[in-house]
C-alpha positions as CSV (number, residue, x, y, z in Angstrom):
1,X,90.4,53.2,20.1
2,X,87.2,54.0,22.0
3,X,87.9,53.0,25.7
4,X,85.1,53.3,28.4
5,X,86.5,54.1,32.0
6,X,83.4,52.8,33.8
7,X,81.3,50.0,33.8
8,X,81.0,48.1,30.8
9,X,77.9,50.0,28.6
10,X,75.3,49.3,29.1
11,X,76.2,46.2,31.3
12,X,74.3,47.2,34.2
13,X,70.9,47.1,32.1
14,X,71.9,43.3,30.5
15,X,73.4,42.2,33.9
16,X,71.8,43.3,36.5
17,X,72.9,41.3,39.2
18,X,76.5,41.4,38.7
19,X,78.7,43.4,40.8
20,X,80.3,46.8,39.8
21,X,80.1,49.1,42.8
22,X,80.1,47.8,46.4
23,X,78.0,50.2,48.6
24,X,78.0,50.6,52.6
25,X,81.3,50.2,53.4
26,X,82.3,54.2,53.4
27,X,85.6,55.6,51.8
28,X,86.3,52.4,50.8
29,X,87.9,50.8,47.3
30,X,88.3,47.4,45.7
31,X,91.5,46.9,44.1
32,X,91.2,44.0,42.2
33,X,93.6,42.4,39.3
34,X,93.0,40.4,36.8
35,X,94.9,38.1,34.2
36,X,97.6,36.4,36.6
37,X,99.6,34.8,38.2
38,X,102.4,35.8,36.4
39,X,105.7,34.9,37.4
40,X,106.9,38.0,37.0
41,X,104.1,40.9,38.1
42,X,102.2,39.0,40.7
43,X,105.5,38.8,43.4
44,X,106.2,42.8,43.0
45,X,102.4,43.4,43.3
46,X,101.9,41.1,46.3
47,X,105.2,43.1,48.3
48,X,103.2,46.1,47.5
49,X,100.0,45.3,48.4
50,X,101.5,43.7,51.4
51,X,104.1,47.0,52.5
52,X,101.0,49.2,52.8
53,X,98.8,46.2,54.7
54,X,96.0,46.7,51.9
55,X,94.1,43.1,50.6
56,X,92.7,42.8,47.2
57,X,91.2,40.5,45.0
58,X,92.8,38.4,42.3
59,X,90.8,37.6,39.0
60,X,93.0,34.1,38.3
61,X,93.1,32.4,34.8
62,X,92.9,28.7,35.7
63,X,95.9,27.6,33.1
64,X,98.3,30.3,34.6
65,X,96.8,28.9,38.1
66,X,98.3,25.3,37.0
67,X,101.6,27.6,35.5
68,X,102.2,28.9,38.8
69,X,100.7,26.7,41.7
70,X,103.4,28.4,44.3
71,X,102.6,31.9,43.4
72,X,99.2,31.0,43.3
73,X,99.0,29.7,46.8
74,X,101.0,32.8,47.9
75,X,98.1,34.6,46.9
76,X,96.0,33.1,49.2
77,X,98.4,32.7,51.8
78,X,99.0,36.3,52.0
79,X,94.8,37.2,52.7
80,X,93.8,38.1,49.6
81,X,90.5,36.5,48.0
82,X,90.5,35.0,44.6
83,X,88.0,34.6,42.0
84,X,87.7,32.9,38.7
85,X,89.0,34.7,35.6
86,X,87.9,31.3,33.5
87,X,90.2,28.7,32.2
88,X,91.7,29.7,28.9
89,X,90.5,33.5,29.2
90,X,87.8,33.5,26.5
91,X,85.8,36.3,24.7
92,X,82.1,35.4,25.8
93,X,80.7,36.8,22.6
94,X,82.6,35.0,20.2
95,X,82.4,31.5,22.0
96,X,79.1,28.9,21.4
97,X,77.4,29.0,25.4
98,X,78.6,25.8,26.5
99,X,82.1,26.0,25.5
100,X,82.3,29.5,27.4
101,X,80.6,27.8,30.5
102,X,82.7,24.8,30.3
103,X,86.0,27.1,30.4
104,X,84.5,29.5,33.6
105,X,83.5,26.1,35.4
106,X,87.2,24.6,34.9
107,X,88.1,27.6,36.0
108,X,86.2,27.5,39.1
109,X,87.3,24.4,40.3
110,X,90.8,25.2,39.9
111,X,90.4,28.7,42.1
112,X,87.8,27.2,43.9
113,X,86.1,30.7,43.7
114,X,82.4,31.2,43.2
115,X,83.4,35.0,41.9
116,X,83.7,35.0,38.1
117,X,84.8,38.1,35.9
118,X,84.6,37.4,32.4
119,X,87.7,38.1,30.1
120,X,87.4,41.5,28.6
121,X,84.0,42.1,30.6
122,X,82.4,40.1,27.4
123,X,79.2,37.4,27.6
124,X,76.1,36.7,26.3
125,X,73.2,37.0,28.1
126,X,72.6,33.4,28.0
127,X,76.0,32.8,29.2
128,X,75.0,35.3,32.1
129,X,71.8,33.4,32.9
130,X,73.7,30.4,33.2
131,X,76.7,31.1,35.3
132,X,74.7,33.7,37.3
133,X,73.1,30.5,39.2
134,X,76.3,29.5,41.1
135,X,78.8,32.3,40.8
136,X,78.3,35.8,41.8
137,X,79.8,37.6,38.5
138,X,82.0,40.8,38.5
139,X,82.6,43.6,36.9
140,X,84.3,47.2,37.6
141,X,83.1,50.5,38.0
142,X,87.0,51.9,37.0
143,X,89.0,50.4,34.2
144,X,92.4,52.8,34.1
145,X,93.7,50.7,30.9
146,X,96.3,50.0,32.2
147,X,96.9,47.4,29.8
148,X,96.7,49.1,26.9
149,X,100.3,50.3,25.4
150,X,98.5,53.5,23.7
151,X,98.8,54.8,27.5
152,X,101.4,56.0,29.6
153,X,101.8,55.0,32.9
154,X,101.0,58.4,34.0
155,X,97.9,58.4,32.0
156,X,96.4,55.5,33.8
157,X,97.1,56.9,36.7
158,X,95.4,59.7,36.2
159,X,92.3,57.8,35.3
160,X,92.4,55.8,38.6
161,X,93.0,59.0,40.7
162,X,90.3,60.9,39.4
163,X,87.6,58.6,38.9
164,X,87.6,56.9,42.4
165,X,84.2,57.2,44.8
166,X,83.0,55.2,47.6
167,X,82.9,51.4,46.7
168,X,85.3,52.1,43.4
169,X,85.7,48.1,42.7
170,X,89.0,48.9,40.2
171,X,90.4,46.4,38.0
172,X,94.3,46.3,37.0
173,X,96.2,43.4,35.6
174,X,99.0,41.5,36.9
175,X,100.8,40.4,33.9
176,X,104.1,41.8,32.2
177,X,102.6,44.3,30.1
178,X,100.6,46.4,32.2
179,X,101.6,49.7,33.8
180,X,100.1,48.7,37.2
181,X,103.7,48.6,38.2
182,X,104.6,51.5,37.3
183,X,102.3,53.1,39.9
184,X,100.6,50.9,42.0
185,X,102.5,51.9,44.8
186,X,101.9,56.0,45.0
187,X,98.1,55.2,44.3
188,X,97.9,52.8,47.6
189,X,100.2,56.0,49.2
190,X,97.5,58.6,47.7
191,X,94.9,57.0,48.7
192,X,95.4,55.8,52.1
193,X,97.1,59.6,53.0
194,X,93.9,60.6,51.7
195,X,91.2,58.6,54.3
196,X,90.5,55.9,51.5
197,X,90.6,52.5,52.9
198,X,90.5,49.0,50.9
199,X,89.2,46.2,51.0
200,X,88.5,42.4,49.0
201,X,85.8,41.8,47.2
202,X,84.7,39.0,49.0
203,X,81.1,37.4,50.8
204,X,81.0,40.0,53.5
205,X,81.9,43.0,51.7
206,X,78.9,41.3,48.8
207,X,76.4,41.1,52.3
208,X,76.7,44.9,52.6
């Protein structure tokens, strides 16, 4: 399996509007997860986030939203910003354009979020063109895998840990199978002993 640590290639040439670093804010990261709620991963990742006073940004799928209204609103509740993950978490390039945009748009009205990732960082650029009028879409500049089981725990970590610069946006996944978990909570110690601070990805960290 070929797996790319940065930015989708060559996603910054197709999309060029779409977020993957966020400069001007110093020794700064975005820690941002996609995929949830999940009953199970989002709670232990929200006392995390929360024992370490660090906000992210949460990537919601609009039928887990519906799954899990309370966790959902716990999210929110708790400071961090949410964005639209889409509806029914579909692959962009192997979905007609107005079945994809009819997913992210349910989506959006159930996270009431004008940010958009797409699932697997996959769309057309038609898709792009359309959605890119009313949603600011993002992307990543570090992908640690930590979804993928042909990775240990300690592998991802040492992705994150050595790939991180100034405006990192990171995305990690709160669902059962990743390894977030596993070390979520030495890379927000790391990291903070280190001078990094962290921050949401929301309008004012977009205004620079």
């Amino acid at each position: 399996m070929m797996r790319n640590y940065r930015r989708p290639f060559p996603a910054a040439v197709i999309y060029p509007d779409a977020v993957y670093t966020i400069s001007g804010g110093g020794k700064k990261l975005y820690l941002t997860f996609d995929d949830g709620p999940d009953p199970e991963s989002t709670p232990l990742i929200l006392d995390i986030l929360r024992s370490h006073d660090v906000k992210a940004t949460f990537f919601c799928t609009g039928s887990r939203v519906l799954a899990s209204p309370g966790l959902f609103a716990r999210m929110a509740a708790s400071g961090h910003t949410i964005g639209n993950h889409g509806f029914s978490h579909l692959n962009g390039l192997t979905t007609p354009v107005r079945t994809y945009c009819a997913d992210v748009l349910r989506g959006r009205n159930i996270t009431c979020s004008n940010l958009f990732r797409p699932p697997y960082g996959r769309l057309r650029v038609r898709q792009y063109r359309i959605l890119e009028r009313t949603m600011q879409i993002v992307f990543w500049d570090i992908m640690p895998y930590d979804f993928d089981q042909g990775l240990t725990s300690e592998e991802s970590y040492d992705i994150l840990m050595k790939r991180i610069r100034p405006g990192s946006v990171i995305v990690l996944h709160d669902k059962a199978t990743s390894s977030a978990l596993q070390y979520l909570d030495r890379f927000l110690q790391k990291a903070l002993a280190a001078g990094w601070s962290f921050g949401p990805v929301d309008d004012y960290a977009l205004r620079g």
